[in-house]
FIBARO-20356 format. One record per residue: residue number from 1; residue in three letters; x, y negated, z of N, C-alpha, C in turn. Coordinates in steps of 0.1 Angstrom, whole numbers, padded with zeros to 4 digits, always signed. Example, Ala and Ser with C-alpha at 12.3 -4.5 7.8 and 13.67 -1.06 7.14 Angstrom:
2
(r 1 ALA (+0132 +0057 +0078) (+0123 +0045 +0078) (+0132 +0033 +0078))
(r 2 SER (+0128 +0022 +0071) (+0137 +0011 +0071) (+0129 +0000 +0079))
% end
This chain:
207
(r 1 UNK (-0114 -0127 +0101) (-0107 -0123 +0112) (-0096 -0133 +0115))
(r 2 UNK (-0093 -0137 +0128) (-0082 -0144 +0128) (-0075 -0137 +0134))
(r 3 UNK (-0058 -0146 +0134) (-0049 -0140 +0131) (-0044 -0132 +0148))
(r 4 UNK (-0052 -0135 +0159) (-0050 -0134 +0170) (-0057 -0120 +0176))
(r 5 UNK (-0066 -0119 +0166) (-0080 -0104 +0169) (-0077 -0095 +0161))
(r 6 UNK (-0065 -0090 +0158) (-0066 -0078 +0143) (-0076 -0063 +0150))
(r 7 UNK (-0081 -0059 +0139) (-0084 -0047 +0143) (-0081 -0039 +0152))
(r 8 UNK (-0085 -0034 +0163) (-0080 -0027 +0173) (-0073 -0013 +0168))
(r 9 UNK (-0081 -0005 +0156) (-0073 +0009 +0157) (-0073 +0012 +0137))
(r 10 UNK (-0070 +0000 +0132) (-0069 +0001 +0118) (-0051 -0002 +0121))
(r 11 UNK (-0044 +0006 +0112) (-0033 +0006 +0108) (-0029 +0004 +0089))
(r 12 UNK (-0017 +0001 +0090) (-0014 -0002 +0072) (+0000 +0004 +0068))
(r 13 UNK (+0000 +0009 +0059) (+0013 +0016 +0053) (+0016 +0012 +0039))
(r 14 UNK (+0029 +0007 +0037) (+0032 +0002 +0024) (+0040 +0012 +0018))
(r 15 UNK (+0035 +0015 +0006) (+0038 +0029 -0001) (+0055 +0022 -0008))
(r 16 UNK (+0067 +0029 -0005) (+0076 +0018 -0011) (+0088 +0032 -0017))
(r 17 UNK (+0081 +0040 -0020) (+0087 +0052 -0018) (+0086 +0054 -0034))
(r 18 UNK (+0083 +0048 -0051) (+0086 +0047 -0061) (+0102 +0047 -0066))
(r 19 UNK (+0105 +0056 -0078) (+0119 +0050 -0080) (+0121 +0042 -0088))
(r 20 UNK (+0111 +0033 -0091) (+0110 +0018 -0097) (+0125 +0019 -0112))
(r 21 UNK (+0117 +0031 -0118) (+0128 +0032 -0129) (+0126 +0022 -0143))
(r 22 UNK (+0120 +0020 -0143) (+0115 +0008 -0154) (+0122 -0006 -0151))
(r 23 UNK (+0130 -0006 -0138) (+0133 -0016 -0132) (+0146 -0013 -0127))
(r 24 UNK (+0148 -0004 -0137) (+0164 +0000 -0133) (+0169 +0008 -0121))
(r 25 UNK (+0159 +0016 -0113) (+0159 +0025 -0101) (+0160 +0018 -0085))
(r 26 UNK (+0158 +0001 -0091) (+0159 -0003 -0077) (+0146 -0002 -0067))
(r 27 UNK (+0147 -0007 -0057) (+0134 -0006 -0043) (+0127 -0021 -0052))
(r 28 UNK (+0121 -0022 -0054) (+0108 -0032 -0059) (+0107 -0042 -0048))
(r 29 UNK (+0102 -0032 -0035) (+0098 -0042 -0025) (+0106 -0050 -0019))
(r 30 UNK (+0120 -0043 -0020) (+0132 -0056 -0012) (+0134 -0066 -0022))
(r 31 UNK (+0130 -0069 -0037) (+0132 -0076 -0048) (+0129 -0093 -0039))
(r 32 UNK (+0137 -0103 -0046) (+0135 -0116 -0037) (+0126 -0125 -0047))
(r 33 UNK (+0115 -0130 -0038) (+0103 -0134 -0047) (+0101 -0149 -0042))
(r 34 UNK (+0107 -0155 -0050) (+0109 -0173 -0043) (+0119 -0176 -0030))
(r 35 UNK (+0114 -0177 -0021) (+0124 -0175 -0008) (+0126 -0164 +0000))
(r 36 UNK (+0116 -0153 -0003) (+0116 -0144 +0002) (+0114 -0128 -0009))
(r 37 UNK (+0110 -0123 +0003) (+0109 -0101 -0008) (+0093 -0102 -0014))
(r 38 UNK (+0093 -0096 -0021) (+0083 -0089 -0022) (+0072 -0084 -0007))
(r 39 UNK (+0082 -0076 -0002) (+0079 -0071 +0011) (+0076 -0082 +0024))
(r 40 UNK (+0082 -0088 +0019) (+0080 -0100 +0031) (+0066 -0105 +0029))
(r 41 UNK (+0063 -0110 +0014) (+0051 -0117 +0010) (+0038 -0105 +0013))
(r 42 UNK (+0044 -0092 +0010) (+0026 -0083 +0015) (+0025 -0085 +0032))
(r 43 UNK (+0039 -0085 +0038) (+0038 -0080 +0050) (+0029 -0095 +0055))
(r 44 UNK (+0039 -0109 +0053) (+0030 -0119 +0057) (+0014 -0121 +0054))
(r 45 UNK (+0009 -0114 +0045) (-0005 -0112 +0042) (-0014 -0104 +0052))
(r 46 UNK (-0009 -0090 +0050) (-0019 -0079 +0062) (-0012 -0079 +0075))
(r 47 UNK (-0001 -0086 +0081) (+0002 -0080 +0093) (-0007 -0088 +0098))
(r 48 UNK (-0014 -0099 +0100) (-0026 -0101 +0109) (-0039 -0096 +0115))
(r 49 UNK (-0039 -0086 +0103) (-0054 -0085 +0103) (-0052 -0064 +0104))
(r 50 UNK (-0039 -0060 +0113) (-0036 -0048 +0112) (-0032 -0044 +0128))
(r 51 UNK (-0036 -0035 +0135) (-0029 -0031 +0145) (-0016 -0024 +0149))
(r 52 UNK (-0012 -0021 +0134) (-0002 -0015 +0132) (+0003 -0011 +0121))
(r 53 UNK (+0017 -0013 +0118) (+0021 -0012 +0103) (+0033 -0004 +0101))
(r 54 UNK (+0038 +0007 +0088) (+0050 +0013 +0088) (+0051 +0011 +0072))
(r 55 UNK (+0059 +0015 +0065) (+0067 +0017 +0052) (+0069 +0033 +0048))
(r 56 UNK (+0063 +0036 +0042) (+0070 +0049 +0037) (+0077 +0050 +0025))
(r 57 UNK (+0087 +0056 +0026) (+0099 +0057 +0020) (+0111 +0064 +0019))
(r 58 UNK (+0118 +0070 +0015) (+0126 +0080 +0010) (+0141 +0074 +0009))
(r 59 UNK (+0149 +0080 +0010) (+0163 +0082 +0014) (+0166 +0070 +0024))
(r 60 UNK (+0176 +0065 +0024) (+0184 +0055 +0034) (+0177 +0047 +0043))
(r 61 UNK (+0170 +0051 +0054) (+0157 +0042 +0061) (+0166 +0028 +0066))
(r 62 UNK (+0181 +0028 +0067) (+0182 +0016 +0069) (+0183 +0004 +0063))
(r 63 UNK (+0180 +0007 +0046) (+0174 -0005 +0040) (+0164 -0015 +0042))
(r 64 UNK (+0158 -0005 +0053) (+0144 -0014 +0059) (+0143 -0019 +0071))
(r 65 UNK (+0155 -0013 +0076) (+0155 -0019 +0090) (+0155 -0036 +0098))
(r 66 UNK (+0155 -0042 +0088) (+0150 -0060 +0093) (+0141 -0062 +0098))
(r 67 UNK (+0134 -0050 +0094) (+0115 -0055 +0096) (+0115 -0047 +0109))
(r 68 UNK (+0117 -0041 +0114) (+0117 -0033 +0123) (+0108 -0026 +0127))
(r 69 UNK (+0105 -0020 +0118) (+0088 -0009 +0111) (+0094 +0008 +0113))
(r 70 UNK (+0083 +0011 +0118) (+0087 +0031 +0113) (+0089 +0031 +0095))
(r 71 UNK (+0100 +0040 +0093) (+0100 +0044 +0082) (+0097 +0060 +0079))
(r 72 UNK (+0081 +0059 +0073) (+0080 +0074 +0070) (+0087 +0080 +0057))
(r 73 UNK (+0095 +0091 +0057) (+0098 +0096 +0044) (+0087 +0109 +0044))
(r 74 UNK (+0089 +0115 +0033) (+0080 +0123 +0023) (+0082 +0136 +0032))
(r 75 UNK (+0075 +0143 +0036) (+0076 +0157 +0039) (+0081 +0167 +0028))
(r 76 UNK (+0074 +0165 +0019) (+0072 +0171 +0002) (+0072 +0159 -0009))
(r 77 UNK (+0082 +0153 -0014) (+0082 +0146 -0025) (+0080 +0156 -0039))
(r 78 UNK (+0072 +0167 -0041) (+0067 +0167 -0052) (+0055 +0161 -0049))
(r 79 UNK (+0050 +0158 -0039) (+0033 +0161 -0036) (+0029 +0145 -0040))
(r 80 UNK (+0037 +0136 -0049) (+0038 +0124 -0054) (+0033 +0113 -0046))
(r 81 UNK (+0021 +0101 -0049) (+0025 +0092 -0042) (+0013 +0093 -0028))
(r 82 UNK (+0004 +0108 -0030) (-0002 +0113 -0019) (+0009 +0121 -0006))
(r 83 UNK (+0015 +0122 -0007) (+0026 +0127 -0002) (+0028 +0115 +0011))
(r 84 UNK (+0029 +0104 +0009) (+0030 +0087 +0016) (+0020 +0089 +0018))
(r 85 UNK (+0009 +0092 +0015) (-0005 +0089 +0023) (-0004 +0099 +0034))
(r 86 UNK (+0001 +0109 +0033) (-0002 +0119 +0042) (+0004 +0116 +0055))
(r 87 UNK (+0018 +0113 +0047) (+0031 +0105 +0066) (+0019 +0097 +0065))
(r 88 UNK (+0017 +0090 +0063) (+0010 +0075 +0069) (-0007 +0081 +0080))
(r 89 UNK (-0013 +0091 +0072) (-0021 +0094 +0076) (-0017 +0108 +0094))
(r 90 UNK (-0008 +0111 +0091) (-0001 +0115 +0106) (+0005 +0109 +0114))
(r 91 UNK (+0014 +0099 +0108) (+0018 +0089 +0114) (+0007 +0077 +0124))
(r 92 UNK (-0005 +0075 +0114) (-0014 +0063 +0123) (-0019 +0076 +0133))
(r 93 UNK (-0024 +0087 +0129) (-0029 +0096 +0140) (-0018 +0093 +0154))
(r 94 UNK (-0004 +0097 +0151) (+0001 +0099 +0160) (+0005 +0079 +0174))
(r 95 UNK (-0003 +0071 +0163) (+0002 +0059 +0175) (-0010 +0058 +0179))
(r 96 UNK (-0025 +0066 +0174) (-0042 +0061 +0183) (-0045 +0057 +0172))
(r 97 UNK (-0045 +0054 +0162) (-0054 +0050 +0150) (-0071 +0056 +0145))
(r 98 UNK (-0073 +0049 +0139) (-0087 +0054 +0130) (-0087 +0058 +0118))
(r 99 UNK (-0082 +0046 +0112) (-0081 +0043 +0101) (-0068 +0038 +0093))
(r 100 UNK (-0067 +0043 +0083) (-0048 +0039 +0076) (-0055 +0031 +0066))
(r 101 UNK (-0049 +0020 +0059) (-0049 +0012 +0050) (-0037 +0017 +0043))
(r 102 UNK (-0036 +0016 +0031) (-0023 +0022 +0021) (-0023 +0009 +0011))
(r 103 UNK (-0010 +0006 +0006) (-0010 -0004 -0010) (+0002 +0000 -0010))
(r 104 UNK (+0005 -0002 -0020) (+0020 -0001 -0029) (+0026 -0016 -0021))
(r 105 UNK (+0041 -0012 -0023) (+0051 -0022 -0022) (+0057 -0032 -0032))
(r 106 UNK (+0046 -0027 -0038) (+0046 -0038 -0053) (+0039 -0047 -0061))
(r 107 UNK (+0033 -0049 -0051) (+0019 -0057 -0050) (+0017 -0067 -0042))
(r 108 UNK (+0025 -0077 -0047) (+0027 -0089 -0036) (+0014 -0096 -0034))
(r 109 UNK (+0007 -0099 -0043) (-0002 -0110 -0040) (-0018 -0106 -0036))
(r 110 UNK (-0019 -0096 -0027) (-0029 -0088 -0021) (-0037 -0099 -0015))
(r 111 UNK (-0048 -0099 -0015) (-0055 -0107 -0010) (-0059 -0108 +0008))
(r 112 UNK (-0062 -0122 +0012) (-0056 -0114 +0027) (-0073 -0112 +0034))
(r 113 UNK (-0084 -0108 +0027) (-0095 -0100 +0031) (-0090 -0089 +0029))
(r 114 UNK (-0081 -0082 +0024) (-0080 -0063 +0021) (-0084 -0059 +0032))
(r 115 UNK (-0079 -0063 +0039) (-0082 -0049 +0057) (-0098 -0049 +0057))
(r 116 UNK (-0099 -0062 +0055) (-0117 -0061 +0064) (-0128 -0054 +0053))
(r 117 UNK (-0119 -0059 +0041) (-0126 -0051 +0032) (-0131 -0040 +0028))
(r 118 UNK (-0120 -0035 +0034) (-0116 -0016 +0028) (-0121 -0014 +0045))
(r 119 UNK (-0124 -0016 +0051) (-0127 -0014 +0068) (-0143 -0010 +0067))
(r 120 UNK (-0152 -0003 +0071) (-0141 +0013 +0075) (-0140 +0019 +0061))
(r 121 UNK (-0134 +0033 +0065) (-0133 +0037 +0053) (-0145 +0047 +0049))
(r 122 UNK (-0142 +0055 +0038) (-0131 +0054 +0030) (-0133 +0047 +0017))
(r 123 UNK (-0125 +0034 +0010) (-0127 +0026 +0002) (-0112 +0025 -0006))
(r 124 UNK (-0115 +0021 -0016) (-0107 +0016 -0028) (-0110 +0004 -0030))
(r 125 UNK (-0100 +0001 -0039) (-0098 -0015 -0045) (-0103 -0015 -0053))
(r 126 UNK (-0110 -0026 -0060) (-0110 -0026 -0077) (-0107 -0042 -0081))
(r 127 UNK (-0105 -0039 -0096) (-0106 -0056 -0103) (-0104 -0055 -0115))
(r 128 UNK (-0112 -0064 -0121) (-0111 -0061 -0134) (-0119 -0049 -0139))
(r 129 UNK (-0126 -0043 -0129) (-0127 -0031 -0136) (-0124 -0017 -0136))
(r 130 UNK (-0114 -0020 -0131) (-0099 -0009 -0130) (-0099 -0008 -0114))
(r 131 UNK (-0098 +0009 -0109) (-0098 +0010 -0094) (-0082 +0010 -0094))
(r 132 UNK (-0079 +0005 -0080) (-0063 +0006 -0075) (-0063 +0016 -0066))
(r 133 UNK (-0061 +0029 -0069) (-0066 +0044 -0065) (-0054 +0042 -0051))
(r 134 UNK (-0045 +0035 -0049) (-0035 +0033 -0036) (-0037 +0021 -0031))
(r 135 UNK (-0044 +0013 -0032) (-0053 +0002 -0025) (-0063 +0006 -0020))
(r 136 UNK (-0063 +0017 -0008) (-0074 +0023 -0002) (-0079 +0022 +0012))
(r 137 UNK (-0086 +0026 +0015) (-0088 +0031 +0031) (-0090 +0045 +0035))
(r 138 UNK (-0084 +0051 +0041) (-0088 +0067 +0048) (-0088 +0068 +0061))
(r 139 UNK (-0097 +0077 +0066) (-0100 +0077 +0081) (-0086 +0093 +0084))
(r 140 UNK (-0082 +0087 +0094) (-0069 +0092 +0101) (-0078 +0106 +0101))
(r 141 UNK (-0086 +0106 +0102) (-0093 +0123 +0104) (-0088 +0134 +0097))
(r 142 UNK (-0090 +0129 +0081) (-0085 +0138 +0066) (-0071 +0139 +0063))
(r 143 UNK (-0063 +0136 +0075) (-0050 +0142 +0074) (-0045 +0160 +0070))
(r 144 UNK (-0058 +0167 +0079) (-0050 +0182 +0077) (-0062 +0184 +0064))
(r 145 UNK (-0072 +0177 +0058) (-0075 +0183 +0049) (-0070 +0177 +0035))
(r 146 UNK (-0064 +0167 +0035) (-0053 +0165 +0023) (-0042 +0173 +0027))
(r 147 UNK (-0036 +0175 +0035) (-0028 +0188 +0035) (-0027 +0198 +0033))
(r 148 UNK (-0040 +0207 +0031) (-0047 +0215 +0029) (-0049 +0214 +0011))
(r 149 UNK (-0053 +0205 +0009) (-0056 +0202 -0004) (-0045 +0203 -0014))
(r 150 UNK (-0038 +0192 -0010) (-0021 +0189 -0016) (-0017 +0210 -0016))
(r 151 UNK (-0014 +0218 -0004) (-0009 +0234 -0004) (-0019 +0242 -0014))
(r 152 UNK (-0029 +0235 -0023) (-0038 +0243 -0030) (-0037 +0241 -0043))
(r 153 UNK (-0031 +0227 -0045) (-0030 +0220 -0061) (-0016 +0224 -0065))
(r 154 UNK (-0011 +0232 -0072) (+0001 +0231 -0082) (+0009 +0222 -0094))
(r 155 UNK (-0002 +0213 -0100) (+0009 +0206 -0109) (+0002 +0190 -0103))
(r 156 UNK (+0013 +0180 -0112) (+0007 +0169 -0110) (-0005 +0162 -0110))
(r 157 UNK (-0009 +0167 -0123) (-0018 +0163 -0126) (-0029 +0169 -0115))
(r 158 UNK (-0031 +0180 -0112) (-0040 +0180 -0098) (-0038 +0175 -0087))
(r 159 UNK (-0028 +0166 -0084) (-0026 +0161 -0074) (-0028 +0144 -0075))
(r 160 UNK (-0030 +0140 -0083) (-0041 +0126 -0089) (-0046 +0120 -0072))
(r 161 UNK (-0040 +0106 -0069) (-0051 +0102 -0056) (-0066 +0104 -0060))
(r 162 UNK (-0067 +0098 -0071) (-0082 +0097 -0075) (-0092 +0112 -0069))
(r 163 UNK (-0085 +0122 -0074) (-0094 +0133 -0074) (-0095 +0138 -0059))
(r 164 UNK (-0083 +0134 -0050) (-0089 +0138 -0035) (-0098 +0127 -0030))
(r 165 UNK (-0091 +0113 -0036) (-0103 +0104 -0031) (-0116 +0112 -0032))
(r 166 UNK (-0120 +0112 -0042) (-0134 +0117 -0047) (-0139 +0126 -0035))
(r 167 UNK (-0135 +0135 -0029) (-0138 +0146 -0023) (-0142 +0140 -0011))
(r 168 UNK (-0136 +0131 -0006) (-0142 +0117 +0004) (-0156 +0111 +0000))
(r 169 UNK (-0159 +0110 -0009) (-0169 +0101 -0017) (-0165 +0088 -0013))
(r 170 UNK (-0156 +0087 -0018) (-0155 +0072 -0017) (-0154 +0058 -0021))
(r 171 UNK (-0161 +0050 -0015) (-0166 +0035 -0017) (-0160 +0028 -0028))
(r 172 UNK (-0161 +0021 -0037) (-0158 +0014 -0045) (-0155 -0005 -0039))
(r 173 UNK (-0145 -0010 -0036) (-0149 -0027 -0030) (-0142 -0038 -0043))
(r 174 UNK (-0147 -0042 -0045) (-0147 -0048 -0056) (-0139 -0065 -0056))
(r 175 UNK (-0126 -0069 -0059) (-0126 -0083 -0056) (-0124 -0089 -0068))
(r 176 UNK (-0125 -0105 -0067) (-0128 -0110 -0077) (-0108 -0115 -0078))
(r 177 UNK (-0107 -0118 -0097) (-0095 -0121 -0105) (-0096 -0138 -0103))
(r 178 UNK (-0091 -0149 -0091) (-0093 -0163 -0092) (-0080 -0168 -0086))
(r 179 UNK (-0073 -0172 -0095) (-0074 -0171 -0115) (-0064 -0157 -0112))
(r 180 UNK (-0060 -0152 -0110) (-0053 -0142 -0110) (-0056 -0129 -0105))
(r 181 UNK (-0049 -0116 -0113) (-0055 -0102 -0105) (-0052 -0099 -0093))
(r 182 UNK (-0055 -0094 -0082) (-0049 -0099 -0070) (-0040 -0087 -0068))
(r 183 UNK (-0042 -0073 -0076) (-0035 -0061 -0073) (-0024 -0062 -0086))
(r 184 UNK (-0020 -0072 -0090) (-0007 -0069 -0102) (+0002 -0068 -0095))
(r 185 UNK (+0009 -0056 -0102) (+0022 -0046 -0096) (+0032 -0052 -0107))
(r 186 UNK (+0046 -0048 -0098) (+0060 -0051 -0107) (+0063 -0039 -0110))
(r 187 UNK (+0060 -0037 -0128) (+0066 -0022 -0132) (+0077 -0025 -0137))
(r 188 UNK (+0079 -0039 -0147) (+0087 -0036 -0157) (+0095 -0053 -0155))
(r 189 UNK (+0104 -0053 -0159) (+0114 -0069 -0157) (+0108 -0083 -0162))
(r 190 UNK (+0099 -0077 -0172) (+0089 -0089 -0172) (+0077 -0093 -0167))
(r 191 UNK (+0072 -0081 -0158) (+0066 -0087 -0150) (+0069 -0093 -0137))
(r 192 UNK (+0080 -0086 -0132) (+0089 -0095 -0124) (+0090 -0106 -0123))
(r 193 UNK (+0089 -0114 -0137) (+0094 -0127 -0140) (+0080 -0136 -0140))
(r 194 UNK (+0066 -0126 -0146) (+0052 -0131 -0136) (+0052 -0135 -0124))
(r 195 UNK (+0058 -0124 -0119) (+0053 -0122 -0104) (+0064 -0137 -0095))
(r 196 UNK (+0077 -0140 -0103) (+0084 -0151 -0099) (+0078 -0167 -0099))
(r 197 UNK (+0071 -0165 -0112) (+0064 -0177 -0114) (+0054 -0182 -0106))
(r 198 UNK (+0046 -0168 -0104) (+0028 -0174 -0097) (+0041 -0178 -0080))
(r 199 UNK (+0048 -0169 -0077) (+0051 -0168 -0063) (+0057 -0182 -0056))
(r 200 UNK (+0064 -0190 -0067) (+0072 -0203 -0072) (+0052 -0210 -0073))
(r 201 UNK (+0046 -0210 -0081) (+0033 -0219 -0079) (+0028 -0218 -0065))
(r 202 UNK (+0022 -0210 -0057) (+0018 -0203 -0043) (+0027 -0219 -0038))
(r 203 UNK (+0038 -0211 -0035) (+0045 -0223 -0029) (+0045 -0234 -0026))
(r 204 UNK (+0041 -0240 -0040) (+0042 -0253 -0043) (+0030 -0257 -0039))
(r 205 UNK (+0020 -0251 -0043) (+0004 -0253 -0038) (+0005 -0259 -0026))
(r 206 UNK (+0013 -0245 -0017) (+0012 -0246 -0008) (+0016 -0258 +0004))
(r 207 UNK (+0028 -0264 -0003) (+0033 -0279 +0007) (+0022 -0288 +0007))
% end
């Protein structure tokens, strides 16, 4: 896709709504990654290839305000990090959407085929092996039946993305690790200091 044709009714939501406690309780995604955020680096990646993009996220929406994005907060923050899919999946309904794209805000170095990848839905990520159960695609449709779902499940553990994925049957998309995983997340202060390095190499590549 080029950067001029994005999808007409695919939309993307950056899940940014963690309390990144392993990290000391800060926002992950505003974290500064070479010259820039975290957030800057996903957004530079999918905002081409998206018709429309928001942030979900929890308390003070004006931390996000530079980007000049909707900020969804949580209806229900027990309903964990399905809870963001759900704003996102109301949210793209309500601008004409199809289809929502979801990834964490902590996952800088996404690869920039994700949209077309996960398009249509419903798809997940994988690599290595290992699915990225919030590196998905869902069709704007299954909004009131995760809603539905989420008002029937009681503890955490039934409320697992994995297990409503499932009820989707949904696709497996597979990308390749060259040389790096493309879905590594900042949990902990030393991966931060990964995620500083490749972001510092990118760069350099890149002149």
């Amino acid at each position: 896709m080029t950067h001029s044709s994005p999808p007409s009714r695919v939309a993307a939501v950056i899940l940014a709504g963690g309390k990144g406690m392993r990290m000391g309780g800060c926002d992950k995604p505003l974290l500064p990654l070479n010259t820039k955020t975290v957030l800057d680096t996903v957004l530079y990646t999918i905002a081409p290839h998206c018709a429309a993009l928001a942030i979900s996220a929890n308390g003070d929406a004006k931390r996000y305000a530079r980007w000049g994005l909707p900020v969804l907060p949580d209806a229900n923050t027990a309903y964990g990090p399905l809870a963001g899919v759900l704003a996102g999946l109301y949210w793209a309904r309500d601008v004409g959407m199809d289809t929502l794209v979801t990834l964490p805000g902590d996952t800088p170095f996404v690869p920039p085929t994700l949209i077309s990848a996960l398009s249509p839905p419903t798809k997940v990520a994988a690599s290595n092996g290992q699915r990225h159960h919030l590196v998905a695609s869902w069709p704007v449709s299954c909004a009131e039946a995760l809603q539905d779902w989420l008002l029937a499940t009681h503890t955490d553990s039934q409320r697992r993305v994995r297990l409503f994925a499932d009820t989707l049957n949904v696709q497996e998309v597979a990308f390749p690790c060259l040389p790096h995983d493309p879905f590594f997340n900042i949990n902990t202060p030393e991966d931060y200091a990964i995620a500083q390095n490749r972001a510092r190499e990118r760069h350099a590549h890149a002149r």
